[in-house]
C-alpha positions in Angstrom: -1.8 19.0 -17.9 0.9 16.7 -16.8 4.0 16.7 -18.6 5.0 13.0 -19.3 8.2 14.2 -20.9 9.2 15.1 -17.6 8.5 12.5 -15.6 11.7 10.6 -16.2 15.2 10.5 -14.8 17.6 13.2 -16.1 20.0 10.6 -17.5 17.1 8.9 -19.2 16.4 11.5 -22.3 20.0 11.2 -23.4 19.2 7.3 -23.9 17.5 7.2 -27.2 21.5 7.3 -28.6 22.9 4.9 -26.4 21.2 1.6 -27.4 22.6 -0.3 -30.5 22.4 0.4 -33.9 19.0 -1.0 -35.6 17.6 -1.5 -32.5 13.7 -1.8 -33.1 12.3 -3.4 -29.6 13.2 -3.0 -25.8 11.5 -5.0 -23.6 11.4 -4.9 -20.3 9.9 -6.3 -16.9 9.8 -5.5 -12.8 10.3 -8.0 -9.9 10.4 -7.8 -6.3 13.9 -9.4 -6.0 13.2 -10.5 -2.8 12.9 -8.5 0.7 11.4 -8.7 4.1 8.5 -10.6 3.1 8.1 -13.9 0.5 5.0 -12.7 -1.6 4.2 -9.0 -3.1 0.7 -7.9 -3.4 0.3 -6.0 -6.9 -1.3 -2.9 -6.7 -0.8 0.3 -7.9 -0.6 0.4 -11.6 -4.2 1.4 -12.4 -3.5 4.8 -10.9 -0.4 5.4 -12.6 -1.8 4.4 -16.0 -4.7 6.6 -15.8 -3.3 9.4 -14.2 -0.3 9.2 -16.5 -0.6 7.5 -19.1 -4.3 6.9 -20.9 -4.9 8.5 -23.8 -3.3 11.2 -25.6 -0.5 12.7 -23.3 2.1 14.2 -25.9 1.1 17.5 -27.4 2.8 20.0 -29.2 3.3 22.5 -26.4 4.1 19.9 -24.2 7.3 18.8 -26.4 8.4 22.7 -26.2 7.8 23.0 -22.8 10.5 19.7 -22.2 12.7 20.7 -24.6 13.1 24.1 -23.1 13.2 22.7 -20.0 15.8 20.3 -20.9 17.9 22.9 -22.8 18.2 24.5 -19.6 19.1 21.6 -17.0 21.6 19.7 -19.6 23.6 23.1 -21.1 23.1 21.9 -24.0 19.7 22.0 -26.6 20.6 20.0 -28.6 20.0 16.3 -26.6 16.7 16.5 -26.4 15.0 14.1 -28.6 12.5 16.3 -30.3 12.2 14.2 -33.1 10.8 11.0 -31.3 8.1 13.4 -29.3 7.4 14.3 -32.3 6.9 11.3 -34.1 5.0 10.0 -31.8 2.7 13.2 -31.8 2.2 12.7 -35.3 2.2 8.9 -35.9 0.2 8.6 -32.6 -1.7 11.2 -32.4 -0.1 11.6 -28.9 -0.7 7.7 -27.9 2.3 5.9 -26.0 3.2 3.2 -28.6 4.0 0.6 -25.6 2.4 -2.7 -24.3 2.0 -3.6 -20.9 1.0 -6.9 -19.1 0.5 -6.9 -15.3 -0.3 -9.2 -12.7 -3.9 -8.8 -11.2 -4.6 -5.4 -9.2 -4.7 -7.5 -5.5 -3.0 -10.6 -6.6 -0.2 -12.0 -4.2 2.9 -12.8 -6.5 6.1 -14.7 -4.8 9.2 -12.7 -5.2 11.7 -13.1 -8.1 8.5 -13.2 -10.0 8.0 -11.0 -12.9 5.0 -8.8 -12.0 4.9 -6.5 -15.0 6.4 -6.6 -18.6 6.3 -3.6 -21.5 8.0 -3.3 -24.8 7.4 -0.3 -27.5 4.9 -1.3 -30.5 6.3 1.2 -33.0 10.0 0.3 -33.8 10.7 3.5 -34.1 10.4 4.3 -30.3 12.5 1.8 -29.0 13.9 3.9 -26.6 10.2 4.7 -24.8 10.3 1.3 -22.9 12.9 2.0 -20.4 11.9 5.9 -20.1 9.1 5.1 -18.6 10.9 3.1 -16.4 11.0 6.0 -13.8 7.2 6.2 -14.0 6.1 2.9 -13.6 8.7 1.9 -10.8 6.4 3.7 -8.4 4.4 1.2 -8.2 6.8 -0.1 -5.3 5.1 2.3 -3.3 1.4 0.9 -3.7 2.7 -2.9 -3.6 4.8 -2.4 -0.7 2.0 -1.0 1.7 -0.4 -3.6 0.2 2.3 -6.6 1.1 2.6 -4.8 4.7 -1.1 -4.5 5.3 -1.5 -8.0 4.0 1.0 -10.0 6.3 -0.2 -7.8 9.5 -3.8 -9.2 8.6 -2.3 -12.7 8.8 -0.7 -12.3 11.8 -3.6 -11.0 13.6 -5.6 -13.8 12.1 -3.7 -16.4 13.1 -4.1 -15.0 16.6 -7.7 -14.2 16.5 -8.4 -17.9 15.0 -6.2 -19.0 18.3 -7.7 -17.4 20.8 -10.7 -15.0 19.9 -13.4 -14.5 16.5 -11.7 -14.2 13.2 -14.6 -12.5 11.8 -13.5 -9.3 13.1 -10.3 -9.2 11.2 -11.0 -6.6 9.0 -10.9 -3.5 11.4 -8.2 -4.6 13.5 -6.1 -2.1 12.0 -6.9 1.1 11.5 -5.1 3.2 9.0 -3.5 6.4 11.1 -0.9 7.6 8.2 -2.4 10.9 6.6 -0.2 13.1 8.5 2.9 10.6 8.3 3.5 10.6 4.3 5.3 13.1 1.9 2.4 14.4 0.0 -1.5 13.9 -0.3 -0.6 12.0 -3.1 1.1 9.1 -1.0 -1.8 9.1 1.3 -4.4 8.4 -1.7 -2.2 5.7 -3.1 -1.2 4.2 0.3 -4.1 4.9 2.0 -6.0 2.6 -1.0 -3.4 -0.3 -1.1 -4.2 -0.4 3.2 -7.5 -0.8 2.3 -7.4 -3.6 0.0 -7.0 -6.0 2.8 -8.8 -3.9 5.8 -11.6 -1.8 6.2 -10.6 0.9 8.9 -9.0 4.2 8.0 -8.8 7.9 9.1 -7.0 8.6 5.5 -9.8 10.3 3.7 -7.5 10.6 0.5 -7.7 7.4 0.0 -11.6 6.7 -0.5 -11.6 9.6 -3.1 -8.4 7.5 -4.6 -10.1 4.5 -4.9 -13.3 6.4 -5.9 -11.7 7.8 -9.0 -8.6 5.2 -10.1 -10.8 2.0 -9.6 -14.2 3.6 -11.2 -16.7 3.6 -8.1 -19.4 5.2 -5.3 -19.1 3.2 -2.3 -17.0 3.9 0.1 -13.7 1.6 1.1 -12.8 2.5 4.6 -14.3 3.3 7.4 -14.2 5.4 11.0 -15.3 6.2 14.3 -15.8 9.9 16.1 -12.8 9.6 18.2 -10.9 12.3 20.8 -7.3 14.3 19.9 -5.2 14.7 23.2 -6.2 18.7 22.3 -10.0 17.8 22.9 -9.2 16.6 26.5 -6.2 18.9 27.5 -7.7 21.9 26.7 -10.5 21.0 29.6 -7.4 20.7 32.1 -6.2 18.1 33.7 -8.6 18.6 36.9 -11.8 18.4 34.4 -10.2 15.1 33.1 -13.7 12.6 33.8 -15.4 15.6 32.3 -13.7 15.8 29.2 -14.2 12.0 29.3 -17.8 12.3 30.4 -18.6 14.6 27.2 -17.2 12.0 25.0 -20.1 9.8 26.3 -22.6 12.4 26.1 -22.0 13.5 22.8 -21.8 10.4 21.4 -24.3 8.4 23.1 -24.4 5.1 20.6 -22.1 3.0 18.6 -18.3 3.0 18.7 -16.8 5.8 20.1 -12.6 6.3 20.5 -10.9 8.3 23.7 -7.2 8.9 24.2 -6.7 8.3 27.8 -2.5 9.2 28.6 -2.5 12.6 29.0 -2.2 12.7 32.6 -2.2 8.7 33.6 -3.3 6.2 31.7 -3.8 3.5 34.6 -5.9 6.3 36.8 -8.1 6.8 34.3 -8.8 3.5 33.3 -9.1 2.7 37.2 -10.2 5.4 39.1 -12.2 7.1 35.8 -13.3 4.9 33.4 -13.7 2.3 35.9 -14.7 4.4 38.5 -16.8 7.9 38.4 -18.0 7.0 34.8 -18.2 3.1 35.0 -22.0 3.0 35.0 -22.4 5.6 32.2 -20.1 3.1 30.4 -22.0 0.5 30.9 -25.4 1.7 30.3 -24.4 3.5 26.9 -25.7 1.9 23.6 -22.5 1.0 22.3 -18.7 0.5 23.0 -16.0 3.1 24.3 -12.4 2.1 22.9 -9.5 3.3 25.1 -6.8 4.4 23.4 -3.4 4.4 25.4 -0.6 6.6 23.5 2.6 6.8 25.2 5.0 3.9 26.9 6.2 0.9 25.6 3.1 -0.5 24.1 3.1 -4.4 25.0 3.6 -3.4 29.1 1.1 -0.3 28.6 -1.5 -2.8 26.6 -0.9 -5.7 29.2 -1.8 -3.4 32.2 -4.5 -1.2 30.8 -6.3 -4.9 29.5 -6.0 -6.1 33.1 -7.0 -3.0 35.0 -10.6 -2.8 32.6 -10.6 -6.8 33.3 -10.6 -6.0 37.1 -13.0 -2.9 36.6 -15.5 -4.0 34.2 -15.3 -7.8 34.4 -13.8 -9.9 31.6 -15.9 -13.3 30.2 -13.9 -17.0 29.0 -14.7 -17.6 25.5 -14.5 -20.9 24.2 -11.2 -20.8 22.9 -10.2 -20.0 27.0 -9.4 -16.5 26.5 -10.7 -13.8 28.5 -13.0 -11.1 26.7 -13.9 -7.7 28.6 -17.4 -6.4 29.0 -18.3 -5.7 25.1 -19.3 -2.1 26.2 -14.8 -1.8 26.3 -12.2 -2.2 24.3 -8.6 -1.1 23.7 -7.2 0.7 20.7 -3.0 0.9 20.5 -2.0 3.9 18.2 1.4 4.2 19.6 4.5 2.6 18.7 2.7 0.2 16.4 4.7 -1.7 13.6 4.5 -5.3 12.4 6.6 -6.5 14.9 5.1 -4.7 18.4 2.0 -5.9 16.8 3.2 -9.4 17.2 4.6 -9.1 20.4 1.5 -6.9 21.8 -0.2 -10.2 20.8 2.1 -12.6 22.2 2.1 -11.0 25.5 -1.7 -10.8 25.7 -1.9 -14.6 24.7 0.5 -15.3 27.5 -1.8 -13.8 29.9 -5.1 -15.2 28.7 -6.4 -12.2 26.5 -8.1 -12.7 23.6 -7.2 -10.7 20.2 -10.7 -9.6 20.2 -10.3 -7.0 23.0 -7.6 -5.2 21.0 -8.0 -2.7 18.2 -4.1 -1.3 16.4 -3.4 2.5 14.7 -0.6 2.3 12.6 0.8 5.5 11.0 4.2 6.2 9.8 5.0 2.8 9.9 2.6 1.8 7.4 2.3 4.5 4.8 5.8 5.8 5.4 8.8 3.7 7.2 8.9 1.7 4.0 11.1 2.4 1.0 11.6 0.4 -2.7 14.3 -1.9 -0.8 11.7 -3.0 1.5 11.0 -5.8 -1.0 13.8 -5.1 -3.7 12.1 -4.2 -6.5 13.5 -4.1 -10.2 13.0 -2.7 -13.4 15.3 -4.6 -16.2 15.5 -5.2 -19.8 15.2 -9.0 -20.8 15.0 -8.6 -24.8 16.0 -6.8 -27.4 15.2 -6.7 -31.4 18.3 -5.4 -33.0 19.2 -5.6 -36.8 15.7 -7.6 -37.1 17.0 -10.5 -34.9 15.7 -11.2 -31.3 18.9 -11.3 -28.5 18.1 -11.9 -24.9 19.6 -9.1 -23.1 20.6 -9.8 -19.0 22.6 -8.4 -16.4 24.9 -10.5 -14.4 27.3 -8.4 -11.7 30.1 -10.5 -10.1 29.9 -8.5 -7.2 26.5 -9.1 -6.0 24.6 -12.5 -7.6 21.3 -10.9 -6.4 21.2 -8.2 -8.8 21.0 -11.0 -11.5 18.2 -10.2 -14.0 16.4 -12.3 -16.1 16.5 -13.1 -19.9 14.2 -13.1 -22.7 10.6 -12.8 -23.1 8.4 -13.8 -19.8 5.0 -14.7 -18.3 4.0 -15.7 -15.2 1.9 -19.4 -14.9 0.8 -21.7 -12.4 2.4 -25.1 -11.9 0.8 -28.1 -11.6 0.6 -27.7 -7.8 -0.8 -24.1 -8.0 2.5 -22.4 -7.5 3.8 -19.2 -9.4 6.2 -19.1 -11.2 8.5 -17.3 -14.0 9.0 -18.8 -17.2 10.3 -17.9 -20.5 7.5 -16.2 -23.2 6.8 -19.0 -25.3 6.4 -22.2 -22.6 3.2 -23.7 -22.4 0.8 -22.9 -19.9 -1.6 -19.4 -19.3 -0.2 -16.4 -18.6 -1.1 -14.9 -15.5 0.2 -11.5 -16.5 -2.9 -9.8 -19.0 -2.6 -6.7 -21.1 -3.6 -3.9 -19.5 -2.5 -1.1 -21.7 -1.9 -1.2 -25.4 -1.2 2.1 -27.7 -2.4 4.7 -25.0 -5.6 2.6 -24.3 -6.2 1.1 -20.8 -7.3 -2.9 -21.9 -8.3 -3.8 -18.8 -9.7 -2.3 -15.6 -10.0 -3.6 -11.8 -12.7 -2.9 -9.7 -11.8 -2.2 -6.1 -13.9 -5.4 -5.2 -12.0 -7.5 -7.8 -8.7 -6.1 -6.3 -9.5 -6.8 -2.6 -11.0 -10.3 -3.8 -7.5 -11.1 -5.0 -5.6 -10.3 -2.0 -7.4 -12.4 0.4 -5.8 -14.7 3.0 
């Protein structure tokens, strides 16, 4: 059983007798204080509450096994807080004695938005708001490949709706980060927030994520059979159009995937694919997706697109961009962030290619080359009860105006116009944050539908 004693910063156990005297409430909330992009997709916290949090977490040998634990790291055995584990293990049965409101699993929230709040419901356990802190800040990780994922579906929208059929938006990029992240963990949880706004992956973690954290059978994500540079090597490179032929063999219909750089990418999209295999290409139930993996991708893709054009013929759609043979098609694995995504598209526009000829693979750079500065996100106290009165509690650093926090109870409503935005507790208008954990209880649940629903363009 996990030990949610643990799962804290070291500095954080000595805080029970830091705040003030009589303090009976911390409450507290997390932002994205800006970053590279202007909204935050919300996602995340479902996993972390039920993995974590639900139900009754605090035993008795869990309190020895921190408090031995802790005797150990600090030196010292008395600053462990046995008392409020304690209490809460009695009074609670075990329960978390906290609140939390939360933006919708899915939903887009501008930054310098307040996104979560929680505050302790026993006055006694003042001090479990912000230990928790540690916890529930790793939701960055969720949001931020969610927000990612997001604004790389727009950008390939926008050019699919310029030049080529939108429809096909959702499997123009193809999760490829399993073997990119720190831990199986990171692929479950990034894998899934990828998948609210696509429908492409080779991350198998995260169908079993979403399968168990979001309370559902069907599958999420989906793939193709598709060739390693191991399954064509190890034919050698004279046997290349044979280890391409077998690909076509073996997979006879549907959507099949071939790396094709591990000798020359142009000869075997000219000579091979073109060439010696062009009419078993053609004639095959289905499409063959060449996959170029090395160079710099915009030149590779630009050359590779016009070479199939020449070989296989390309058609003007009636946008006025040129669309190859359907039985072809290119997948870019290499190299692939949000910005070579943008200019792989640009230079394929300039040349008359539609987006509906290219497929992207994005690993590292979507599950991984990310970090909790990507979009800034914060985790600060706004209120305090102390001595039975209510102060708003703030931060306000002269050295660096964006680390300003924000005061006082808070909600998130919609203006008049539909707009977001932050407003103090007891303003009029609904809040969109709802209560989705009360006294060790999950309140509220998203399905995986509800969640991808929320996050779409």
């Amino acid at each position: 059983m996990k030990n949610i004693i643990l799962t804290t910063d070291s500095y954080k156990v000595s805080h029970y007798k830091q705040y003030p005297p009589e303090t009976s409430e911390i409450y507290s909330y997390f932002e994205s204080r800006g970053g590279r992009f202007q909204d935050v997709v919300f996602f995340g916290l479902q996993y972390l509450l039920k993995e974590y949090l639900e139900g009754e977490v605090v035993t008795s040998g869990i309190i020895a096994e921190a408090e031995a634990l802790y005797a150990a790291h600090f030196g010292n055995p008395a600053l462990f807080n046995r008392a409020g584990w304690e209490h809460i293990l009695t009074k609670h049965k075990g329960r978390l004695p906290v609140s939390i409101y939360a933006a919708p699993e899915g939903l887009p929230v501008p930054t310098h938005n307040v996104m979560m709040t929680i505050h302790n419901t026993d006055p006694a356990c003042y001090w479990l708001t912000n230990f928790l802190e540690t916890l529930l800040v790793q939701v960055w990780y969720g949001c931020t490949v969610a927000t990612l994922s997001r604004e790389i579906k727009k950008r390939i929208t926008a050019h699919l709706q310029e030049t080529g059929a939108p429809a096909l938006v959702d499997f123009k990029l193809h999760d490829f980060g399993f073997r990119g992240v720190s831990s199986v963990e990171a692929a479950g949880i990034g894998g899934a927030a990828h998948l609210v706004n696509f429908m492409g992956t080779d991350t198998i973690a995260a169908l079993r994520h979403i399968q168990t954290y979001y309370n559902t059978d069907k599958c999420y994500g989906f793939s193709i059979p598709a060739a390693e540079h191991s399954t064509i090597t190890s034919w050698g490179k004279d046997n290349e159009a044979r280890a391409y032929e077998n690909m076509l063999t073996q997979y006879p219909e549907g959507l099949v995937a071939v790396v094709s750089d591990s000798y020359d990418i142009y000869n075997a999209c000219d000579a091979l694919w073109g060439g010696v295999l062009k009419e078993k290409v053609i004639a095959r139930k289905g499409t063959l997706v060449v996959r170029p993996d090395s160079g710099k991708p915009s030149e590779v893709v630009l050359k590779v697109m016009e070479i199939l054009g020449n070989k296989f013929s390309a058609e003007t759609n009636t946008k006025g961009y040129k669309v190859l043979h359907p039985n072809v098609r290119v997948i870019q694995g290499d190299g692939v962030d949000y910005d070579s995504i943008g200019e792989i598209l640009d230079v394929l526009k300039a040349h008359g290619w539609s987006a509906d000829n290219i497929t992207f693979g994005m690993g590292g750079a979507l599950l991984q080359k990310l970090d909790r500065d990507t979009q800034k996100f914060a985790f600060k106290c706004s209120a305090a009860v102390v001595g039975g009165e209510e102060r708003d509690v703030f931060k306000q650093p002269i050295t660096d105006s964006g680390k300003n926090s924000k005061r006082g109870r808070l909600k998130l409503i919609r203006t008049e116009n539909g707009a977001m935005t932050t407003v103090a507790a007891n303003v009029q208008g609904g809040n969109i944050l709802h209560n989705v954990f009360e006294n060790g209880v999950i309140t509220r649940a998203y399905t995986f539908d509800e969640v991808k629903q929320n996050a779409c363009i």
